[in-house]
N, C-alpha and C positions, 0 to 999 in steps of 0.2 A: 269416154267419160273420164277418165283417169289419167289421158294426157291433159284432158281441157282443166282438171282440178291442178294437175302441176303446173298449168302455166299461171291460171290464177296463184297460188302457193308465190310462185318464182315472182308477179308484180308486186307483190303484199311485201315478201321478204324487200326486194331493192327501194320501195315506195317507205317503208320502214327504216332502212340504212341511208335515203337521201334526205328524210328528215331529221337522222339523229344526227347527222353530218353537218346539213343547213346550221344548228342548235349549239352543235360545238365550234363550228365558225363565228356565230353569232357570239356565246360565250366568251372565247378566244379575245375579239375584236375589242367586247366589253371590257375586260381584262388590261387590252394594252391601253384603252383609252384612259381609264380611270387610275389602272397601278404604274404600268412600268410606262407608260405615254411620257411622262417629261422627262425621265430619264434618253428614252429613245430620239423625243427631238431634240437635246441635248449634243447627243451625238451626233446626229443631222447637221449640227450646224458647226459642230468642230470640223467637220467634213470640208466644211465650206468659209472657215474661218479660222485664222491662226495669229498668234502672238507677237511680233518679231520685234529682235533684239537691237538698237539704235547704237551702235559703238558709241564713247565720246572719244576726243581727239587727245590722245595724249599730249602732254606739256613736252615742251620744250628745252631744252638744258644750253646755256650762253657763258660763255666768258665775262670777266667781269667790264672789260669796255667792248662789249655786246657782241662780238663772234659767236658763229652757230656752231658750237660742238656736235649735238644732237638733236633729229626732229624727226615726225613723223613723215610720208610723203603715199599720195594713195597709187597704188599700182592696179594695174588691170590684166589677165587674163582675157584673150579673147577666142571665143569660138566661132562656129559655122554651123548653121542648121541649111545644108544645101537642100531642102528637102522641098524649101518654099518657095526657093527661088525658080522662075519661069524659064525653059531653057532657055528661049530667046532674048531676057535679059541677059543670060549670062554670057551666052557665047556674042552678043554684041558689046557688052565692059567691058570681060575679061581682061581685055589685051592695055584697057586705059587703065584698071586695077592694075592689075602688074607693075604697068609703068609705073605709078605712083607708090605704090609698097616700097618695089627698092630706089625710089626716088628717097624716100623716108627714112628706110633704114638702112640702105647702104652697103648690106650683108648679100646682098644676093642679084643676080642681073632680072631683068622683066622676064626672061624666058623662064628661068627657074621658080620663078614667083607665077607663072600660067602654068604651067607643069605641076605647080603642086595644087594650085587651085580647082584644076580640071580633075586632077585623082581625087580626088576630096569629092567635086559635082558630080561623077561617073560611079562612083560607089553611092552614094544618095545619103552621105553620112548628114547624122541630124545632131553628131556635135566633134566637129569637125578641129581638133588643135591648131588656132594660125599662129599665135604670139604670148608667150609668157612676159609679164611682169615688166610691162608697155607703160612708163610714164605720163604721167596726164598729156602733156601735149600729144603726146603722139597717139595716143588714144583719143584724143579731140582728132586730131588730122584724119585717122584710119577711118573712123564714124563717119564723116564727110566724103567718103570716095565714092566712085560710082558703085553702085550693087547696095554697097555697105550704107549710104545717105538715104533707103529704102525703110531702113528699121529693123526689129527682130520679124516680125509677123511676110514683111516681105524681102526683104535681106538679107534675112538670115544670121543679123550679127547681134550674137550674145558676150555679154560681160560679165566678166567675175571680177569685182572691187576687192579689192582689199589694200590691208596697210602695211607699209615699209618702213621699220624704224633706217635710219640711216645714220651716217657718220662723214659729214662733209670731208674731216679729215683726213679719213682711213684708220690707220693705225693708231694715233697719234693722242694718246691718255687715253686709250679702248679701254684699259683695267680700269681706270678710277672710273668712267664715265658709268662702264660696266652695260650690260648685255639685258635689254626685255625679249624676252620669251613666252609667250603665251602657253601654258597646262607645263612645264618647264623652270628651271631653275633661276631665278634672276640674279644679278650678280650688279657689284660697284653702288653709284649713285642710283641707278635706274629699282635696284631694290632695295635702300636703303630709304629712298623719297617714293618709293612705289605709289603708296596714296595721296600723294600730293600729284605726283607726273598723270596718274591714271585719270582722275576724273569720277564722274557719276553717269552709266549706259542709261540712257533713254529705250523709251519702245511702243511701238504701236498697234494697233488690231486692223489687218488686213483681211480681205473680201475675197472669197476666188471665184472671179466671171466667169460668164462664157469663153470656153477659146483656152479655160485655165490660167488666165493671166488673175495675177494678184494685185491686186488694188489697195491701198488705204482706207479705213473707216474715216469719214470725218468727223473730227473733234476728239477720236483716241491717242491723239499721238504727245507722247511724256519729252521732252527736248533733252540732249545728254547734256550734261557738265563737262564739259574741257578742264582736261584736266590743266594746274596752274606749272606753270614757268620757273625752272628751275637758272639763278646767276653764279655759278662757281665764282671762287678766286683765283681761278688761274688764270694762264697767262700765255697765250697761243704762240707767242715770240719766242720767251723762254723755253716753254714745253717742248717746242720745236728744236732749240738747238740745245738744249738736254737730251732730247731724244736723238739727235745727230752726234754730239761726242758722246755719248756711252754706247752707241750702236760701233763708232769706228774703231773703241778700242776692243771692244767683245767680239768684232770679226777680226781684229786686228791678232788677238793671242789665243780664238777660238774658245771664247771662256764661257761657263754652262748660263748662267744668268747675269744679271744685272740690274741693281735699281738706284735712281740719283731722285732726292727731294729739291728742293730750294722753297726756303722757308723766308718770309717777309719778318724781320727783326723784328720791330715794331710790334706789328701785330697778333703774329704767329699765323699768318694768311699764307697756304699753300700754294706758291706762283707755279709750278710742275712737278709732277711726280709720276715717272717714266718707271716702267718695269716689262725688259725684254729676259726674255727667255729663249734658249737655243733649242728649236727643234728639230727633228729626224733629217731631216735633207741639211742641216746646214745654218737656216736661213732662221731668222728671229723674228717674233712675235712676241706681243701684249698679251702672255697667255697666264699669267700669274700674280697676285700684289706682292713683293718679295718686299716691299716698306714695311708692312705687316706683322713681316714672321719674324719669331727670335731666334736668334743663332748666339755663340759666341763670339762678342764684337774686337777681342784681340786688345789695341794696344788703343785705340783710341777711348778705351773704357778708364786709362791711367787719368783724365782726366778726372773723372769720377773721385778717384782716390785723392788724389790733390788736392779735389773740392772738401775732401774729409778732415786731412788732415790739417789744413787751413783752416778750416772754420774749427778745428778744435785746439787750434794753436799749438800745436803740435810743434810746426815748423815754420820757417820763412823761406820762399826760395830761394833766398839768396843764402841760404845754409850749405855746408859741405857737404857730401855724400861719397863713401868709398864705393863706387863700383864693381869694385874684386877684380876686374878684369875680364866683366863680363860674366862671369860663370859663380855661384854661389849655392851651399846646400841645405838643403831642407827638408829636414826627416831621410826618410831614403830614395828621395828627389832632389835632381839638382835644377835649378833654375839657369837659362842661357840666355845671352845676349841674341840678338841674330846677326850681329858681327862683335865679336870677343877684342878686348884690347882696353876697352874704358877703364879712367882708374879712378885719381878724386875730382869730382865735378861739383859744381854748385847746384840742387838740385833743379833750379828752373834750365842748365844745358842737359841735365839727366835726363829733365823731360822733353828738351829739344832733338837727345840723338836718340829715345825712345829706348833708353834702357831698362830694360826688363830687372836684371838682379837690384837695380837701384828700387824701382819702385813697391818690388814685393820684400827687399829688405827693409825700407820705410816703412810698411803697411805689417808686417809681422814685428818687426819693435814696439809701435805704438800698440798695437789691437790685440796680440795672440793672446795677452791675458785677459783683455773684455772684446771679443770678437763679435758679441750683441751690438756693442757699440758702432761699432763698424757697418754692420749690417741696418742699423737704424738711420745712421747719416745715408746709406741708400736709398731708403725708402722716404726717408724727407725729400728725395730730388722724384719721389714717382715712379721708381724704376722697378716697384713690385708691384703693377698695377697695369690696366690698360692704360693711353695715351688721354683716349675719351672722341679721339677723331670724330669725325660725322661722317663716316665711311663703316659699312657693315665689311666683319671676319676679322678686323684686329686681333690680335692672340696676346693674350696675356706673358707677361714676362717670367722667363722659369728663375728664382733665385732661391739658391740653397741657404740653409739657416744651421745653427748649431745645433739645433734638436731635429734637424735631418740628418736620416742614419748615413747617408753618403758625405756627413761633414767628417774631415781625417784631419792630421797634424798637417797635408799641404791645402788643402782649399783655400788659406786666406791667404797666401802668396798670391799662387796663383789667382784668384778672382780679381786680387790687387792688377794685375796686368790683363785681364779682361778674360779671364778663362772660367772653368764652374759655374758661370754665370751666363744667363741667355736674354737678351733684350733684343729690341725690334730696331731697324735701322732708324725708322720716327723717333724710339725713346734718346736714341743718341742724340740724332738731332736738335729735340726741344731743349737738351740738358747746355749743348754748345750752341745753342740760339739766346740761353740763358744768360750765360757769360759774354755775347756780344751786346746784350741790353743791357748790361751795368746790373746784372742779377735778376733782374723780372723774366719768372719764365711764363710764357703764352702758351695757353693749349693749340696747337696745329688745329687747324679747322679749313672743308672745301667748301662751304656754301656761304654766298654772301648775302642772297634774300632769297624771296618769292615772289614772284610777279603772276600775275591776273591781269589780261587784257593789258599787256605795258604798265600797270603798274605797280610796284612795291607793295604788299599784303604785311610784310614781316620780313625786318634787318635784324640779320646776327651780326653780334658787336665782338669785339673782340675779348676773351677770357683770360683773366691772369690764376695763375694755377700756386703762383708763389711769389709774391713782392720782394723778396730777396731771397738768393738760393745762398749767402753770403755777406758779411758787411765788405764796407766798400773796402779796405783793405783787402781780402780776401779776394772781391771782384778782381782791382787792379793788378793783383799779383800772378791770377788767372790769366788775363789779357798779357801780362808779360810773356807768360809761360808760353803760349797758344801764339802770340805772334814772332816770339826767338824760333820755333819750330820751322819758318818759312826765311828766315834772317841765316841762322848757320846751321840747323837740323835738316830731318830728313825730309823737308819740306823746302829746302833753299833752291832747288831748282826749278819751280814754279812763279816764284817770286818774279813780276815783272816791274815793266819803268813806270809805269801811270799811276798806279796803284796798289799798297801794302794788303798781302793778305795776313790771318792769321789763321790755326788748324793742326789738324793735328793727323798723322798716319797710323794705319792700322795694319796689322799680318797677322791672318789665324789661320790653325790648321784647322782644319775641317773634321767631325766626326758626329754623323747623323745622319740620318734616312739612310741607316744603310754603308756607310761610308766611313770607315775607318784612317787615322791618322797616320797609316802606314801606305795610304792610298795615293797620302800627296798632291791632296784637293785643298787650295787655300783660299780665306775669303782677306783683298785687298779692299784697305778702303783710305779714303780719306772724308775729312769732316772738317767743315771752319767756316769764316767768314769774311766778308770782304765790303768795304774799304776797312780796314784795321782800325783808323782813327775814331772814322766816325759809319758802324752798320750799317746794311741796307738787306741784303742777302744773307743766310746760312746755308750753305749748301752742303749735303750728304751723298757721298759716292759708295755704294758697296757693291765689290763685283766677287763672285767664286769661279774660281780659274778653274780648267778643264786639271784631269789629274796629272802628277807631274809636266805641269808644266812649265816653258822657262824662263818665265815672267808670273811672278806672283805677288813682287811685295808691294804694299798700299804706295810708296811712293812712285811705284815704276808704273803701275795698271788704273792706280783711280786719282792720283794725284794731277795727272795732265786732264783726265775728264773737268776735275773743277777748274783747272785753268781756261781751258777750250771754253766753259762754260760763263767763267768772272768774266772773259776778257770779251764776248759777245753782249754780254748784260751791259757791261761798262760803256761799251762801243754805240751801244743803241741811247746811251743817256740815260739807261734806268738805275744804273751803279752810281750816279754822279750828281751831287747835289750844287757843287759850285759852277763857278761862270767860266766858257770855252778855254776862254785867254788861261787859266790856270793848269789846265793839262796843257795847250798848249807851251806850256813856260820850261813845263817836266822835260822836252825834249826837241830838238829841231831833226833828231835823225830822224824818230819815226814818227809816223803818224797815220792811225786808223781811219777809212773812208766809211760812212754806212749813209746810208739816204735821211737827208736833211736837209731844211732850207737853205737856200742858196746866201740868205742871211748871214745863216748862224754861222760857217764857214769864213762866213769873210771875215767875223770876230776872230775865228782861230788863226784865221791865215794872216791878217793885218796884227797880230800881238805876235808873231815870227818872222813879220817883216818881208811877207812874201805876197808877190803883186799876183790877182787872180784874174783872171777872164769869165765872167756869169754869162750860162747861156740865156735863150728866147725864157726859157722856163724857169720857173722860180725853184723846181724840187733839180736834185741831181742825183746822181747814180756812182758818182765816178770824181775822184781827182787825178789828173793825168800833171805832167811836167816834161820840159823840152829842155836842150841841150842849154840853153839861157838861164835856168832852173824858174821858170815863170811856172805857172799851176794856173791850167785851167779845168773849170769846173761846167760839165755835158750836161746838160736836161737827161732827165730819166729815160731809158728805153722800156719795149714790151720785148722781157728775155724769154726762152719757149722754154715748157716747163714753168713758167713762176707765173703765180696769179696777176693779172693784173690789174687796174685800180678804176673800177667799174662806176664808183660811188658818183652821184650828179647826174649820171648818162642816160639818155632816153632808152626805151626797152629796145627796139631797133637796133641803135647800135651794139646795146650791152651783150645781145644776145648772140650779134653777127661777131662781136670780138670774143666773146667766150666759142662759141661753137668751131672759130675760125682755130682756135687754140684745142680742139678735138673734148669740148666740154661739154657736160648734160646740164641743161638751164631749167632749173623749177621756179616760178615766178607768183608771188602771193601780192595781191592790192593791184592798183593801177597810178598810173605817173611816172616820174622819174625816179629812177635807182637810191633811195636813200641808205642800204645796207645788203652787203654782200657776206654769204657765210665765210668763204675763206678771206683773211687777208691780205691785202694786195704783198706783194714780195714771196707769196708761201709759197711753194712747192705744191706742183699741182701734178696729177698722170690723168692719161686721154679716158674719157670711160668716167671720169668722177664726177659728181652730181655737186651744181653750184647753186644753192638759192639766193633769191634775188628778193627782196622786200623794197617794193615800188610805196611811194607816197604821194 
């Protein structure tokens, strides 16, 4: 009786706990349906639904007669999911993949290319590394081979897109153009214009199917904004062979940096600005803007003083000056020549042989008792200020004032000869760009518009900073001073036959970052402009020599850079505003060859009276002469190494003569060849990337 009551007890108890259970489920269910339900299928469906982010394409950055400096280009990552692949497909491609891979790439024979494929299919890897950072075509071509023409679901073949900024040139204005870096530092142009180059990202709402593949919503998808078109004004020709003379003399004496501007008169339009740096192994790179930073600029700063004392009438250059003999004291400093012997000079030859005790003996006569004054005529020419560049990190110039406690009885000598005082090689620049316009000085400036879809959005016009830094007196007497410097100064052995330059050399010692004056680090430079008559260029050389070394002074290390550089500029026609026959006239010994019409030659050659032979083609490369002294004039060749001249050509050819020359061909639109990134005659290395813009 007492078991039969416990088992009844035992159903009643569990009949009791399945119904309170039933009730709390029930409850439970009520609960999520009514409170946390839309939250819960909320979640549900982010499960199965996600955001994604639509890059836009970044802008573009061109030269000003439309060279590709900089552009974006998309790269690809590819993998291997062997995992889907059927053996039997595989082991019957294999062997026609292979072939085709290093048919493609070139890097490896068919066997090596099965070899790695089969280790990859044997291990059943489901993301398998075949190829980094595969330019579109060849990422078209790959997609298309046997296995891989299957897809990802049965091929196996997965992509990773992404984007490549590039640099058609390489090295070649890397500082100005400057560096995009993504969650990173950006630098030059590319973060100075960052929101104009970037654009506006798009994005859309994707679906995850069956299988996990992700899909598009339709009607979510937002389209990104491309970002717009950056047109510098420089100048790939010049750039180029700025960046070629200041490179041969900075390997040439080993010297730690270098940077050369060339500044458009006129306008203040920067046609190149090169800045190498010496690093560890040796070898130099675009690793710094040394146009930028202030140092003290030595003796090419005397111009500054000149411009002072002239505009305060002070003096006439054609006034006498005792030089002492070079050597003169001041306070318990003595002031030296850097060769002693000068004695009285007029002072526009004091400023040709760059005598120091002359110019800081003129500048403490006139100023030591109002040295405000002094310091004021500086900062009317800007040089206590930034430039204003369109270029981010310019530095402000360091100049000491009379109510800085570092002002002593020697500062205004000294500063008179470009010392106590720190300017940027640009501020030099604008100051003797100043004085070749007949006193207007222009703010330096690197962008020339904006472009959106090819076209002009916004021109930047040219900026005048000062309508005269001078009256014309003043000016003229400057222009005297500035082109005796290359007549019988320390500039006379640059001076060639075609064309007057005028400028001026620089020698400082060095003492900063570190670097003391006993160290025997000097920054050479020279600064001026050319044609003398009539401007066209301002060019700025400043190099700092390695320590003690035995070549330092501006006329020996940067004075031949601006030569190397005038006589290139001249030669291409960009120096020269008159007609052939006129250089021609300057000389029958020599004569400069560069690629031009076979026309324009026979002007030069017919005004010297010398009979030419034109070849099949109308361009030429070359003038040659035979023992008759007759001149004839070759059709252009394709030289290995130099770009050659693509423009007009169907893509077939363009692509068969670029690759044939060891080159990578990126090709946007369809038609024929309207614009190639590099220009024909550059300097080109095997492995560089050429875009081609078909129309």
């Amino acid at each position: 009786m007492n078991v039969k009551k416990d088992i009844r007890f035992r159903v009643y108890v569990a009949f009791v706990c399945i119904c309170l259970l039933g009730i709390a489920v029930i409850i439970k269910a009520a609960s999520i349906q009514s409170g946390e339900g839309p939250e819960l299928r909320r979640l549900a469906e982010q499960m199965h639904m996600r955001s994604t982010t639509l890059p836009a394409e970044r802008g573009n950055i061109y030269t000003e007669d439309g060279a590709l400096l900089c552009s974006s280009l998309p790269q690809f990552d590819v993998h291997v999911d062997f995992t889907v692949i059927k053996p039997e497909t595989f082991h019957e491609k294999v062997d026609s993949l292979a072939f085709r891979m290093s048919e493609l790439f070139g890097d490896a024979s068919p066997e090596t290319y099965k070899n790695r494929l089969t280790q990859g299919f044997n291990k059943k890897s489901r993301y398998w590394l075949l190829k980094k950072n595969l330019p579109y075509y060849q990422y078209q071509a790959l997609r298309s081979y046997p296995i891989f023409n299957k897809g990802k679901r049965k091929g196996g073949f997965i992509e990773d897109p992404k984007i490549k900024r590039i640099n058609p040139y390489g090295m070649l204005a890397y500082r100005t153009i400057g560096l995009y870096r993504e969650n990173s530092q950006t630098i030059g142009m590319e973060a100075t214009y960052d929101t104009v180059l970037n654009g506006e990202s798009g994005s859309r709402i994707e679906q995850k199917l069956t299988g996990g593949v992700w899909a598009p919503v339709e009607g979510s998808e937002v389209d990104p904004q491309n970002g717009r078109d950056l047109v510098t004004t420089l100048d790939v020709g010049i750039q180029e062979v700025a960046e070629h003379g200041l490179m041969s003399v900075l390997q040439q004496y080993e010297c730690l940096y270098g940077t050369v501007i060339v500044m458009e008169v006129q306008t203040g339009k920067i046609k190149a600005l090169v800045n190498l740096g010496r690093q560890k192994d040796g070898s130099y790179w675009e690793d710094f803007n040394y146009a930028m930073i202030p140092t003290e600029p030595g003796s090419t700063f005397k111009l500054v003083t000149l411009i002072s004392l002239l505009n305060d009438k002070y003096i006439n250059v054609n006034d006498m000056v005792n030089c002492e003999g070079g050597a003169i004291r001041f306070g318990n400093r003595t002031m030296r020549d850097s060769h002693l012997g000068l004695g009285v000079l007029s002072i526009r030859d004091a400023f040709a042989h760059s005598s120091n005790a002359a110019m800081a003996k003129l500048a403490y006569q006139y100023y030591y008792k109002e040295p405000d004054r002094f310091i004021n005529n500086i900062k009317k020419l800007h040089l206590h200020e930034r430039t204003g560049i369109d270029l981010a990190g310019e530095r402000r110039p360091v100049l000491v004032t009379p109510k800085s406690k570092t002002w002593s009885a020697t500062t205004l000598p000294w500063m008179a000869t470009g010392y106590s005082i720190q300017v940027t090689p640009l501020h030099t620049a604008m100051v003797y760009n100043a004085v070749a316009n007949n006193g207007k000085m222009m703010r330096p400036y690197l962008i020339s518009s904006i472009r959106e879809y090819g076209r002009s959005i916004k021109n930047f016009k040219p900026e005048v900073v000062e309508e005269a830094i001078g009256d014309s007196s003043t000016i003229r007497q400057l222009q005297a001073c500035t082109r005796e410097v290359a007549v019988s100064g320390t500039g006379k052995h640059i001076q060639g036959p075609f064309y007057n330059i005028a400028g001026k050399t620089g020698t400082a010692q060095v003492a900063d970052k570190g670097i003391k004056y006993t160290d025997g680090v000097y920054q050479g430079s020279f600064v001026g402009y050319f044609p003398a008559e009539k401007p066209r260029y301002t060019i700025a050389v400043v190099i700092r020599t390695k320590p003690r070394s035995g070549a330092y002074y501006g006329g020996t290390i940067a004075a031949p850079v601006f030569r190397m550089i005038a006589d290139k500029i001249f030669a291409s026609g960009k120096g020269w505003d008159g007609p052939l026959d006129s250089i021609a006239k300057a000389t029958k010994s020599r004569m400069y060859a560069q690629q031009a019409t076979a026309g324009s030659y026979r002007v030069l050659l017919n005004a010297i009276g010398q009979k030419a032979n034109i070849g099949q083609d109308n361009y030429i490369a070359q003038l040659t002469s035979d023992s008759s002294r007759k001149i004839d004039i070759t059709p252009k060749a394709i030289y290995k190494g130099m770009m050659p001249d693509v423009n007009g050509m169907g893509l077939k050819d363009a692509v068969y003569l670029l690759e044939k020359e060891g080159l990578q061909v990126h090709v946007k639109g369809k038609g024929k060849v309207q614009q190639q990134s590099v220009a024909p005659g550059n300097r080109v290395m095997k492995g560089q990337t050429i875009v081609l813009q078909l129309s």
